[in-house]
C-alpha positions, -999 to 999 in steps of 0.1 A, spaced: -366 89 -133 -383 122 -151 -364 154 -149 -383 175 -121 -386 214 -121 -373 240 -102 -405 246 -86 -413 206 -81 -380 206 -61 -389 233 -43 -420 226 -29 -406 195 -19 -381 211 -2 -405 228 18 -429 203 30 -397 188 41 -381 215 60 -421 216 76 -413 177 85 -431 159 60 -411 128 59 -427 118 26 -414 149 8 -378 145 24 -376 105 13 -385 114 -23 -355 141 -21 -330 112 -11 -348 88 -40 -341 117 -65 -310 127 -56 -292 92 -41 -273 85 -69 -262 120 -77 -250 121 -41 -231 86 -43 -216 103 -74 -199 132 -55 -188 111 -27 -171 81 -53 -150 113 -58 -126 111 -28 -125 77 -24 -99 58 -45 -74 59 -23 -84 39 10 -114 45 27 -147 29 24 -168 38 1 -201 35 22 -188 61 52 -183 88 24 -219 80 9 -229 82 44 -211 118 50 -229 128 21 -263 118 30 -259 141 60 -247 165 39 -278 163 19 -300 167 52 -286 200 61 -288 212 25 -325 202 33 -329 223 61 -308 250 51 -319 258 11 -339 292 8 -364 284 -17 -361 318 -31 -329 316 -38 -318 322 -74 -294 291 -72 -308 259 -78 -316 232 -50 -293 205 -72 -266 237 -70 -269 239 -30 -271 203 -25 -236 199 -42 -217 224 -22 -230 210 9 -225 171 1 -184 187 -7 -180 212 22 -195 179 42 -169 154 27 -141 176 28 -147 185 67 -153 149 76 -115 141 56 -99 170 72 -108 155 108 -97 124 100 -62 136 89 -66 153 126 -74 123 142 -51 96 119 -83 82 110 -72 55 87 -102 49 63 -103 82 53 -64 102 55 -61 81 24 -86 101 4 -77 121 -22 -100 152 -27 -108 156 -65 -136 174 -84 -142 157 -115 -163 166 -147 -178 130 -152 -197 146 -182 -164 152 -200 -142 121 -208 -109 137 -209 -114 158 -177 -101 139 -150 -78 166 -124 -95 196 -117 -81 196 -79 -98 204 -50 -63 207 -26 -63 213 10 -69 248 22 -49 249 51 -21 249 21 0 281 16 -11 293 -21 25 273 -35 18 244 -18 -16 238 -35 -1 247 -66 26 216 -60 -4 195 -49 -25 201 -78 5 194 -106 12 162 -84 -26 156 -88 -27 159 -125 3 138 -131 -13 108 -116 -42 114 -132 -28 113 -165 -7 85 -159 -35 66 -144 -51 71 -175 -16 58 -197 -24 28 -176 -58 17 -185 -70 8 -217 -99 25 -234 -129 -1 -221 -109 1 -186 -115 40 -188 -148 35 -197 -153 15 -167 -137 39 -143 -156 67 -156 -192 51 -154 -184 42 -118 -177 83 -106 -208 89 -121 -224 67 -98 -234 31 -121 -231 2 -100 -210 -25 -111 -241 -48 -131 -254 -14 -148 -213 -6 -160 -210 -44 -172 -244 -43 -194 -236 -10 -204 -197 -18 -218 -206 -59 -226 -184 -74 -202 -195 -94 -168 -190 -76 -134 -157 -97 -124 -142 -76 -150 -155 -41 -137 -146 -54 -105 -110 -68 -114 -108 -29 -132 -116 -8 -103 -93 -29 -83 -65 -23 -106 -72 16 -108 -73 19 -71 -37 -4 -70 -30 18 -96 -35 50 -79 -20 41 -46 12 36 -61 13 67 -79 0 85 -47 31 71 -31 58 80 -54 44 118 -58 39 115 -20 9 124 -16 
């Protein structure tokens, strides 16, 4: 899909926030996958996959409405902080309400762009200052050994699938089949859970 201005965008925006469903669907088809990308995530540790994508397709709806065109940030910019603040609400009820599906999340920001940047921590902020300094060295540590317990094509996999590839588009891209990616993510998320618990977390 071609790269779209800053004026394109916003123009879209526009006609959408005037109800022109046309102009709002062609938001979701640019932006689906870079949504599905923020909410993958939160999302190793329990949950389903589809609620968060979900979440963060509402989130994009009030970016929608709420996005000054004006503004000197771009929509893409917006968007992001309003799929998060979406996510991270929709988590924080469900530790409120022992929602299963998604207390399990861990909330992580992470540079998909950058190989080796895996634990820049988004921590709770109902957390005294020390207590998200605890969380986020907790954090890291898994993350790094998560990453001593993959190999390099495993790492691979795990990193095309935050950026938001689905399963045939990682196994074509790395030459493996997609019981591999599959068998991979399954590991990482086995993986995680068990480093989750001894760090308790």
């Amino acid at each position: 899909m071609k790269n779209h201005t800053k004026k394109e965008i916003c123009d879209l925006v526009k006609k959408a926030q005037q109800g022109d469903r046309q102009s709002f669907n062609f938001l979701f088809d640019i932006y689906n996958n870079f949504i599905k990308s923020i909410a993958r995530r939160y999302i190793f540790v329990g949950g389903d996959i589809e609620d968060l994508i979900q979440i963060g397709f509402i989130g994009m709806c009030e970016a929608i409405q709420k996005y000054d065109i004006n503004s000197d940030a771009s929509f893409k910019t917006f968007l992001y902080i309003c799929v998060q603040a979406e996510i991270k609400n929709a988590i924080t009820k469900s530790n409120n309400n022992k929602n299963k599906a998604l207390h399990d999340s861990i909330s992580l920001d992470i540079e998909v762009d950058e190989d080796d940047s895996w634990a820049y921590v988004l921590v709770s902020e109902d957390k005294t200052p020390e207590e998200q300094t605890i969380q986020k060295q907790k954090i890291k540590l898994i993350f790094d050994k998560l990453k001593m317990g993959l190999n390099e094509k495993e790492k691979s996999i795990l990193l095309y699938y935050l950026k938001g590839y689905k399963y045939i588009e990682i196994a074509e891209k790395l030459d493996v089949d997609t019981k591999y990616v599959d068998n991979t993510l399954t590991k990482a998320k086995k993986l995680l859970q068990k480093l989750k618990a001894e760090e308790d977390l």
